[in-house]
Structure formats: structure tokens, C-alpha cells
N, C-alpha and C positions, 0 to 999 in steps of 0.2 A: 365712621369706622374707627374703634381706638385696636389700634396696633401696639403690640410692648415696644417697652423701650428698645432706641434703636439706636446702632452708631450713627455720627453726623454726616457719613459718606459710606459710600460700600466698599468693601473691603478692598478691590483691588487696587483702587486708589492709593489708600494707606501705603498697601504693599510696594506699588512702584513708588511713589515717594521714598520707602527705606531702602529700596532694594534695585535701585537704577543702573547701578553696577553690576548686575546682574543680567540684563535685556538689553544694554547698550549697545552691544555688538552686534546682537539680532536682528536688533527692531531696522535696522538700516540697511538690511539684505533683500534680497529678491522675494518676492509674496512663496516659491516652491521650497527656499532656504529656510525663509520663515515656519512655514508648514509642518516640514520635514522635522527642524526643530521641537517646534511646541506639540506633533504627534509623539516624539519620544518621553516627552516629558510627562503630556499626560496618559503615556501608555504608565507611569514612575506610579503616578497618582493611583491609576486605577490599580496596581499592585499593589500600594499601601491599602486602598480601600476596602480592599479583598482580604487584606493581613488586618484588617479592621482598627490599622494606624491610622486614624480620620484627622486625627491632627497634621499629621504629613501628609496624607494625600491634599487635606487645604493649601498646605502650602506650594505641593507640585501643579494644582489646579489653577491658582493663582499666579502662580509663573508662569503660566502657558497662557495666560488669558492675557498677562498684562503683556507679552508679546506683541498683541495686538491693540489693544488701550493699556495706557501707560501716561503718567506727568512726565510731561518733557521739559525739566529745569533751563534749557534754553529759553522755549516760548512762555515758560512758565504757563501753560495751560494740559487740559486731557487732549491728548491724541486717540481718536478712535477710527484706529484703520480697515474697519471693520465696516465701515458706512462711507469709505473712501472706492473711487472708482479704479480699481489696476489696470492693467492692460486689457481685460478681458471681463464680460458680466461672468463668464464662467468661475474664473478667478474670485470675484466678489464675492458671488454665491459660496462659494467654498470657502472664505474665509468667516463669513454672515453663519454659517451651519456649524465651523468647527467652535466659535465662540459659545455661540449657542449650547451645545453640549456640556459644554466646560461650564457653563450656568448652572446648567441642569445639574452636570456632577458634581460640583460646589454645594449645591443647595441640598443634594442628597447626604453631604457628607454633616450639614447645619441641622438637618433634619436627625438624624441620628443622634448628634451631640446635641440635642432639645435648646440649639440656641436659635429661635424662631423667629428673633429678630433681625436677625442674618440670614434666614431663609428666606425671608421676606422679600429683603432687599436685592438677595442674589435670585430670586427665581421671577420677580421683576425685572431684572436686566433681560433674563431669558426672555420674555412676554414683548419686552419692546422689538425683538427679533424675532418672533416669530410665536404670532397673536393667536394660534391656530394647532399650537401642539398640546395633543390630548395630555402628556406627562407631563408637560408645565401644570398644565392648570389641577391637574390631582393632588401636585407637592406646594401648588400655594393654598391647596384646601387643607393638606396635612399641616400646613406650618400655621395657617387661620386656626386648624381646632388647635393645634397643643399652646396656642397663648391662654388658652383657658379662660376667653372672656367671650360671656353667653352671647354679647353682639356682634363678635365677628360669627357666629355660625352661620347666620343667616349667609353673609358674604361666600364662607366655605363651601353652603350650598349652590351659591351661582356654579363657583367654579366648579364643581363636578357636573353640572347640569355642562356645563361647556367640557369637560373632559367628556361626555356621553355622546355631545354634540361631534368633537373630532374623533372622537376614538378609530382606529385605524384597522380595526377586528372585533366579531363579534363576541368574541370572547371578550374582549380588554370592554368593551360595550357593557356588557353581563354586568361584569366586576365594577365596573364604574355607578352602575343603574343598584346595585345591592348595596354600595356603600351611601349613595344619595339617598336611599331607604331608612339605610342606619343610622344616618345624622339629621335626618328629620325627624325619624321617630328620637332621638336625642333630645334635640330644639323643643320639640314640644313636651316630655314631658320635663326638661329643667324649666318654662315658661311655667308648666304646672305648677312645679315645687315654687317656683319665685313669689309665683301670684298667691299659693299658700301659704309661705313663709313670710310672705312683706317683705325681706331683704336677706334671698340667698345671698348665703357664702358658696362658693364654688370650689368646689375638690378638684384635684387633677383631671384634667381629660383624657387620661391617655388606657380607656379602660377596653373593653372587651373589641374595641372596635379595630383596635391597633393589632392585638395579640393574635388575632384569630384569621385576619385578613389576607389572602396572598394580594401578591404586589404585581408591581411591571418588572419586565426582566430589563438587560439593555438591549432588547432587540424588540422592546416596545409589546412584548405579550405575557401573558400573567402566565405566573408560576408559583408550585405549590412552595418551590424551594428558595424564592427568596420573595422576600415581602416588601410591598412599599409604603408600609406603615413609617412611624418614628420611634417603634419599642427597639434598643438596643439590642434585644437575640434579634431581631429580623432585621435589618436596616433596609434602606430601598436601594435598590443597585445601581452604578454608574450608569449612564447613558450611552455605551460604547468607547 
């Protein structure tokens, strides 16, 4: 699989390394203080997202994630308290889902701004957390086609074959089973041109398939009115 280039770590790392003065107060409260927190923040996010300030919602996204992993310059290591046991498996679970999310709407905000290298990487962390959600696996087929190289499509295809697999409705089903359509019949005829041409050049991916598409909403069902393509008029919407 060649993936674009990519930074050497993902991003929220970076971010708590700059910005530890920031979550130091947090990070050392109670898992409900915690919570309470990082729900306000990325309720910030998802307003900018909405105001289609994607650059600020990155950043209110990442503040709330790194709540929970974060460099901690004492141990000099990642803390991820997110795979840590609280008082309660309840507790865990709730923390394991809200990061979760915050992947998800990180990666939808990389998706938008076509930086597919950072989608990648953020909608990976979401997958290590939960291997099983139909919208993960849609936004790492979206971020596999817009790198615009013919061998990840095949990969892009697994992952909607797996977003068809969890899909959560039949409708989101539908939509998932038309898109797997779409980028097959893609795959094969850019193999065509290749095998014609001896050595495609490859144009942008981002053609009828992005534009025309409705998406997931954040309550996980399609909608005519927001897309979860990566065309700028449509972007794919927060996850809640």
C-alpha cells in the first residue's frame, strides 16, 4: 500500500507537546471533570465545523482528544488514558467512545481540507478503537481515493466492503453498496487506461463520485443535505 506522505506522528501528539499548558489542569481531574470538559470543547469544534472554520475546529478537536492522550514532559512518554482502567468499565467505555468520535471528527475536518495524509493517520487511531464502525471505515476509503494513487483503490474498496459489512441501517447499507459500485467500476476502467496507455498519469480523483454523493449525517444516517464525500461545498459532517 503506498500511502502520501505523511507526518512522522499524528497530530495530537505534536499538539500536546506545544500546547501542555493547555490540558495540564485537566488531565489530572476526575474521568466526569474530564468529560464535562473536553464535551464543551468539542461541542467549540463542532461549531467552527459547522461555520466551516476547519482549521479551528482542528484545533478544538485536538484539545479535547489530547485531554485524554497527551506527552506528559514528566514521564517523558504518551499517556493514553483512554485504554487505562477508571473506577468503572462504564467509565472506560465512555471515555474509549468519546475519543473515538473526536477521530472521527478530526479526520472529517482532514477530509475536507484534502490533507489525506492526516486523514489517514487520524481515522487510524479511530479503527484502533473501534474496528467495527461503519463511518470509520467509509472516511478511510474517502481519504485512500483522494491520494489519487490507483493502488490504494483496491484497499479503499476493502474498506467500504467493511463499511457495507457494519453499516448500522439500511439505508446507510444502500449508500455504502452504490459507492462500492462506483469505485469499482473506477478501478477497472483506470486499470484499462493504464494497461492502454503503458504509463497512466493520474488526474485528480475527486470527480463525479465526491460531488454527487450524499453522505453520513452525525447520527450515522445518510442525508440528502450533507455529504460525506471530501468536495469542499459538501464536507462530511462531525460525528456528534
Amino acid at each position: 500500500m503506498k500511502y502520501p506522505r505523511q507526518p512522522n506522528q499524528p497530530d495530537y501528539i505534536t499538539y500536546s507537546k506545544k500546547n501542555f499548558h493547555k490540558i495540564e489542569n485537566t488531565v489530572c481531574q476526575c474521568p466526569a471533570v474530564k468529560l464535562a470538559v473536553a464535551e464543551l470543547i468539542k461541542t467549540l469544534g463542532n461549531k467552527s465545523f459547522n461555520e466551516k472554520d476547519f482549521e479551528r475546529a482542528i484545533d478544538y478537536y485536538l484539545n479535547a482528544i489530547c485531554i485524554y492522550r497527551y506527552f506528559c514532559p514528566e514521564r517523558n512518554q504518551i499517556v493514553d488514558e483512554a485504554t487505562l482502567i477508571y473506577e468503572s468499565q462504564a467509565q472506560t467505555q465512555e471515555a474509549r467512545f468519546f475519543v473515538n468520535v473526536l477521530f472521527l471528527n478530526l479526520t472529517a475536518c482532514y477530509l475536507t481540507l484534502k490533507e489525506f495524509g492526516k486523514a489517514l493517520l487520524s481515522i487510524d487511531e479511530s479503527l484502533k478503537i473501534d474496528d467495527q464502525n461503519d463511518k470509520a471505515w467509509f472516511r478511510k476509503a474517502k481519504a485512500l481515493e483522494g491520494t489519487n494513487e490507483i493502488n490504494n483503490l483496491p484497499v479503499a474498496i476493502d474498506c467500504l466492503e467493511l463499511a457495507v459489512k457494519y453499516s448500522k441501517t439500511s439505508k446507510d447499507e444502500a449508500y455504502f453498496r452504490r459507492l462500492l459500485q462506483e469505485m469499482n467500476d473506477k478501478y477497472v476502467s483506470l486499470k484499462s487506461e493504464q494497461r492502454g496507455l503503458g504509463n497512466l498519469e493520474l488526474s485528480p480523483m475527486s470527480s463525479k463520485y465526491d460531488s454527487k454523493s450524499p453522505g453520513l449525517s452525525d447520527t450515522g444516517t445518510t442525508t440528502q443535505a450533507g455529504l460525506g464525500g471530501v468536495s469542499p461545498q459538501h464536507p462530511p459532517l462531525p460525528s456528534k
